[in-house]
C-alpha positions in Angstrom: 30.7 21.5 -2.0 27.9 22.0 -4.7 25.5 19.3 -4.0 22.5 18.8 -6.3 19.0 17.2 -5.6 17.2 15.2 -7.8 13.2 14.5 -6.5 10.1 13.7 -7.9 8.5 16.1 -6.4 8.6 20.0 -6.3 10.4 21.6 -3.0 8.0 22.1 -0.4 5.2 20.0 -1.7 5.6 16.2 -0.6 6.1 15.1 3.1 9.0 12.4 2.2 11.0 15.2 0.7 10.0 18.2 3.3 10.7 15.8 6.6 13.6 13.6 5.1 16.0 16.3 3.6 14.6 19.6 2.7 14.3 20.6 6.7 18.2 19.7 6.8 19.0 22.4 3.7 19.7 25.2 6.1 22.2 22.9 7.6 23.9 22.8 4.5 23.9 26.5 4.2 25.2 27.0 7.5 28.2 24.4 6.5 29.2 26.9 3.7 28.0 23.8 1.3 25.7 25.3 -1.8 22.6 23.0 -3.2 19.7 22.9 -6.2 17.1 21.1 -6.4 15.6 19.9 -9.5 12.6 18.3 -9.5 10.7 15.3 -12.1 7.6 17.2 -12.1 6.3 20.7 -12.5 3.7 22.3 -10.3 0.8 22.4 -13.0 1.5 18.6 -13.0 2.1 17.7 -9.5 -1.4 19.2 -8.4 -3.2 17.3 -11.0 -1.3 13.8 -10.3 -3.2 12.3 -7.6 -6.5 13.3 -9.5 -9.1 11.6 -11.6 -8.9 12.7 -15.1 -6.6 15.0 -16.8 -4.6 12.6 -18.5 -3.7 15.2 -20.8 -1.8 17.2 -18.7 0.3 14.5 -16.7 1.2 13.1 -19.9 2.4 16.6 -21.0 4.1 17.0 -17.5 5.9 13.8 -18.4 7.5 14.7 -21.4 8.6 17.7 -20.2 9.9 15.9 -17.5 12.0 13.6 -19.1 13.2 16.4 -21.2 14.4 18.6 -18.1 16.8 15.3 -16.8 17.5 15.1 -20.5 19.5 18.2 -20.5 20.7 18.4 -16.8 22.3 15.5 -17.8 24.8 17.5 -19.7 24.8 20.4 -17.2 26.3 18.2 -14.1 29.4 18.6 -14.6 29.1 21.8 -11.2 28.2 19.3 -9.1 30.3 17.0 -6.1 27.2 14.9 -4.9 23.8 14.1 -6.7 21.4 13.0 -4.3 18.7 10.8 -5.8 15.3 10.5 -3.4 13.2 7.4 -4.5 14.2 7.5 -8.9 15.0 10.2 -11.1 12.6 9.3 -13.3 8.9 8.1 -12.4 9.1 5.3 -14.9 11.3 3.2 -17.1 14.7 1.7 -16.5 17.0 3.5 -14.3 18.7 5.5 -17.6 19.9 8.8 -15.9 21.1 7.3 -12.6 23.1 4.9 -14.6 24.6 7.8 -16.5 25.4 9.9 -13.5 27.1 6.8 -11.7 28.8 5.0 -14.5 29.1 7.7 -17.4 30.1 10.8 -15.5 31.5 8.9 -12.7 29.5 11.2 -10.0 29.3 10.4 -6.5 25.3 9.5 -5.9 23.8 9.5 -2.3 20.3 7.4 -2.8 17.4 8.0 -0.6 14.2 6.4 0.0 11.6 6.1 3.0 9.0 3.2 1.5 9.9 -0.6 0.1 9.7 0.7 -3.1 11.2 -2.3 -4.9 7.6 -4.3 -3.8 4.7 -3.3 -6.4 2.2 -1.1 -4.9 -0.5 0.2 -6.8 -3.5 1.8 -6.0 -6.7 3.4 -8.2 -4.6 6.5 -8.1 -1.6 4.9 -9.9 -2.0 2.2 -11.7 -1.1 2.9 -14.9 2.3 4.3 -13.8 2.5 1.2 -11.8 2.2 -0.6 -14.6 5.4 1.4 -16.6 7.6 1.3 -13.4 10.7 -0.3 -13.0 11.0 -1.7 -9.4 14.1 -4.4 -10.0 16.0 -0.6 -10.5 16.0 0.2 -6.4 18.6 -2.3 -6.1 20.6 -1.0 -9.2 20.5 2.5 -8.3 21.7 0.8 -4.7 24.7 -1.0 -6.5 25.6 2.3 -8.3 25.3 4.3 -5.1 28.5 5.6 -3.4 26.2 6.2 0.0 22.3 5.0 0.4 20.0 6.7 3.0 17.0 4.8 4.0 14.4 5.2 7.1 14.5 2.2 8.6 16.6 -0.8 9.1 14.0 -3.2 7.0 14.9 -0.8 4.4 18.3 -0.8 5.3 18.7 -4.9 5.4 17.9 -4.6 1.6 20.3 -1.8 0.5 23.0 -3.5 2.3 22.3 -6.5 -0.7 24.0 -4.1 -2.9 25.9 -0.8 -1.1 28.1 -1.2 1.6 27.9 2.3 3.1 24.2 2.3 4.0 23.0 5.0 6.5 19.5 5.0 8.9 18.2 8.3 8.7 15.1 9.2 10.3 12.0 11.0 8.7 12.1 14.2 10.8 10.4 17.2 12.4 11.1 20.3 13.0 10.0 20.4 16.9 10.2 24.0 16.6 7.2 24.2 14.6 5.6 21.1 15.2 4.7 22.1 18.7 2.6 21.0 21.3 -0.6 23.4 22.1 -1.1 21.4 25.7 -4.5 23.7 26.2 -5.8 22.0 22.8 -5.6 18.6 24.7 -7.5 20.1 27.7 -11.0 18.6 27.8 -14.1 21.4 29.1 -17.4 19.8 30.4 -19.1 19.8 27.4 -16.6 18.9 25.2 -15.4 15.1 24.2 -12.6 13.6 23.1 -10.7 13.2 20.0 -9.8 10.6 18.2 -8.1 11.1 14.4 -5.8 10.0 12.1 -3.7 12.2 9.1 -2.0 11.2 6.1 -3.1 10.7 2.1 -5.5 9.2 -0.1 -2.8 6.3 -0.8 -3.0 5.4 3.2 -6.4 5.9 4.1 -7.1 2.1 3.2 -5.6 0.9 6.5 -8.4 2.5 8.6 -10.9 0.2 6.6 -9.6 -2.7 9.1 -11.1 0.0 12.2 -14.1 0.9 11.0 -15.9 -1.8 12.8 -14.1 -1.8 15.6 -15.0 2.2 16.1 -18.9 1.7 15.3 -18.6 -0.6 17.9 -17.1 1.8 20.4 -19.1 4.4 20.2 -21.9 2.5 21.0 -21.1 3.3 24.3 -18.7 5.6 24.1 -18.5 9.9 23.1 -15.5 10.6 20.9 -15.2 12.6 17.5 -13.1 11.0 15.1 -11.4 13.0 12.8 -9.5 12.9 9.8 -7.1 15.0 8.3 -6.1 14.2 4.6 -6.4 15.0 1.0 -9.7 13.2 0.4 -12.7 12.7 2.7 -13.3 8.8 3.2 -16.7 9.5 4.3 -16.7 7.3 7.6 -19.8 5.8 9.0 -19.3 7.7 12.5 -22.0 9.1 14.5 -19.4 12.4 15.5 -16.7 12.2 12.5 -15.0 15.0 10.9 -12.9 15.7 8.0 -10.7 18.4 7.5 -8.8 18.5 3.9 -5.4 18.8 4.5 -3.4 21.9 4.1 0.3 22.6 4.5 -0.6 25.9 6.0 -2.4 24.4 8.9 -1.3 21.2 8.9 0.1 21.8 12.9 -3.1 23.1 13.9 -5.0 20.8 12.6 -3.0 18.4 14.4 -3.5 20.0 17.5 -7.2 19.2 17.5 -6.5 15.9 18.1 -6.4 14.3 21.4 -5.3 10.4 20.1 -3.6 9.7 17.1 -4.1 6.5 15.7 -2.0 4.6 12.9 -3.2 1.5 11.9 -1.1 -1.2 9.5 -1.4 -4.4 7.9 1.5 -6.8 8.6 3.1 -7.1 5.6 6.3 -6.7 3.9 5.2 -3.2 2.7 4.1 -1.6 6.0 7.7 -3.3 7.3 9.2 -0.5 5.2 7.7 2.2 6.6 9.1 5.2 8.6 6.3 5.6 10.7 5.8 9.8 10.0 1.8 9.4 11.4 3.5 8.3 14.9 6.5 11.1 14.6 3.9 13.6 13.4 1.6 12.9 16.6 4.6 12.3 19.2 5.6 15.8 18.2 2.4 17.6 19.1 2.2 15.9 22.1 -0.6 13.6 22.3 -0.1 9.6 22.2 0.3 7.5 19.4 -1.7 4.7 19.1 0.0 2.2 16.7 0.2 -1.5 14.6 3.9 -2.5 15.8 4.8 -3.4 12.8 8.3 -2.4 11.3 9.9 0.9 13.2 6.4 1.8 14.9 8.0 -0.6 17.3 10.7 1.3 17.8 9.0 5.2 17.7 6.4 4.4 20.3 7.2 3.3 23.6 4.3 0.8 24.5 2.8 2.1 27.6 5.0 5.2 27.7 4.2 7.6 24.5 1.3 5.5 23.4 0.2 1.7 23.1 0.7 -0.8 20.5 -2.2 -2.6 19.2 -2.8 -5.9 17.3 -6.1 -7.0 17.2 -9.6 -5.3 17.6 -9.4 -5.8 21.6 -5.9 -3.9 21.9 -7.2 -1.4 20.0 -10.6 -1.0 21.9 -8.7 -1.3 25.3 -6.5 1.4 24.5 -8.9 3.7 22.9 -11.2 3.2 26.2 -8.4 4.0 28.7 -7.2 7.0 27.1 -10.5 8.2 26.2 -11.6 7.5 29.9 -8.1 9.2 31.7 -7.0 12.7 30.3 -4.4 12.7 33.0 -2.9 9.5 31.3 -3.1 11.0 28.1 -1.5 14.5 29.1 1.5 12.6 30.5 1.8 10.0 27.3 1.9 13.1 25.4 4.6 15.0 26.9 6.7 11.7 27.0 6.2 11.6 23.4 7.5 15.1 22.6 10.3 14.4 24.6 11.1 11.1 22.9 10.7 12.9 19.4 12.4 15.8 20.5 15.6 13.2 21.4 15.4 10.8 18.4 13.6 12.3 15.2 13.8 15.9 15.5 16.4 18.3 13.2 18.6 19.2 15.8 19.0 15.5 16.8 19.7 13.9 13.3 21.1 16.8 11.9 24.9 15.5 11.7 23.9 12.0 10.6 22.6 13.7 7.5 25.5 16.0 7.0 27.7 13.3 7.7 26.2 11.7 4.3 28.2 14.4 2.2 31.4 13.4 3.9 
């Protein structure tokens, strides 16, 4: 089987491709099955996306980009399977899916982790936002011989259009995203950590705990840290920032003692795959979460971590764990264990292969 990959993204550089499919590849090797991937952007482009300025280049990066699915589209003929993450195209009408489904008659297995037929723009992308197409998700879904999604919100809306719809975890690697248990091992002079990871297009959700943590630390010691692309500068007495990097991402992670992952309630965060709550689960300290959507479902309230809806959930839970390292030792290890079982790459790795069958 020659299978071929179309992403928005270059391999290696964008957590919904890395933890969704690309940790799965050696899988594929080890079936005997051979794969490409082909991305939408180039790597001069893709570092200057999610920047101010340079509107030179990403416009340049997008015209080369349409013109590299341009002419794959007449170099598919190889290929058993074309599997689409998110759109082949960043903007526009769904052209090239439509040509590879109902043209070339190819079989297309369609991926996506986030409710991306809802508008949701942000300073970063707004004027793509304003060129997308969103009515194409449930095209591409109609056109779709399998769809993979992360959740069952997600799913309940690909089943509107595909009737072979598959639930397939974001996942880690729980080989390398281990658990450094001395990390989470407070000294007398030391206090602990509170912190939250993930990118500029997220950091918006811990606007809602901002007050809440001002509050806390009133009478409270904790560091807060947070570990993304771009510092929001919080108002902390003892807060941190650490710019993300895919070389130390674990460690980073490590540093943390309680992982937080706030949400709004809305149809949006209902589509999300809850990688914040994985990522922390996975290192071994508990997740404290909004139970909205599959958070629900990922944390164990009580057990790997707490859920929390209002200002006094989250202050209750932040004071116990801060206040009982024992507590948060044990959470933690439940929470490798339950990631280790149900979003790992050994766990889901034949519901993935099972999507070429």
């Amino acid at each position: 089987m020659n299978i071929l990959f179309l992403t928005p993204y270059p391999k290696g550089s964008a957590p919904s491709q890395r933890f969704r499919f690309e940790l799965f590849f050696e899988a594929l090797r080890a079936k005997g099955w051979s794969y490409q991937v082909k991305s939408f952007w180039d790597e001069k482009t893709w570092h200057k996306l999610y920047e101010g300025g340079s509107n030179w280049i990403k416009t340049i990066g997008l015209i080369k980009g349409f013109g590299r699915r341009k002419w794959l589209m007449l170099n598919l003929k190889g290929y058993d399977i074309i599997f689409i993450h998110r759109e082949a195209a960043p903007i526009g009408p769904p052209v090239f899916e439509w040509f590879i489904a109902q043209v070339l008659k190819k079989k297309i297995v369609y991926d996506f982790d986030d409710a991306i037929w809802l508008p949701n723009t942000s300073d970063h992308n707004s004027m793509a936002g304003r060129l997308k197409w969103h009515s194409k998700v449930g095209a591409i879904c109609r056109w779709s011989w399998k769809v993979s999604v992360g959740n069952e919100y997600l799913a309940d809306y690909a089943g509107q259009y595909c009737e072979h719809v598959a639930i397939t975890p974001t996942v880690v690697n729980t080989s390398v995203h281990i658990s450094t248990i001395n990390s989470h091992l407070s000294t007398p002079n030391s206090q602990p950590v509170l912190g939250w990871t993930g990118s500029h297009s997220t950091l918006k959700y811990l606007n809602s705990l901002l007050p809440m943590l001002q509050r806390l630390e009133q009478s409270l010691a904790f560091t807060f840290v947070v570990i993304a692309d771009k510092d929001p500068l919080l108002s902390l007495k003892h807060y941190r920032f650490i710019k993300w990097s895919k070389d130390q991402e674990i460690d980073d992670l490590n540093e943390l003692d309680i992982g937080l992952m706030p949400l709004e309630d809305d149809q949006w965060s209902k589509g999300k795959c809850g990688f914040k709550a994985i990522q922390y689960g996975a290192v071994g300290i508990p997740a404290l979460v909004s139970p909205v959507g599959v958070n629900q479902v990922i944390v164990e309230h009580g057990v790997t971590g707490f859920h929390c809806s209002t200002d006094k959930d989250w202050e209750t839970a932040i004071s116990t764990l801060i206040a009982n390292q024992e507590l948060r030792l044990k959470m933690g290890q439940a929470g490798r264990k339950r990631i280790i079982k149900h979003y790992s790459v050994e766990s889901e790795k034949e519901r993935f292969l099972a999507l070429f069958d």
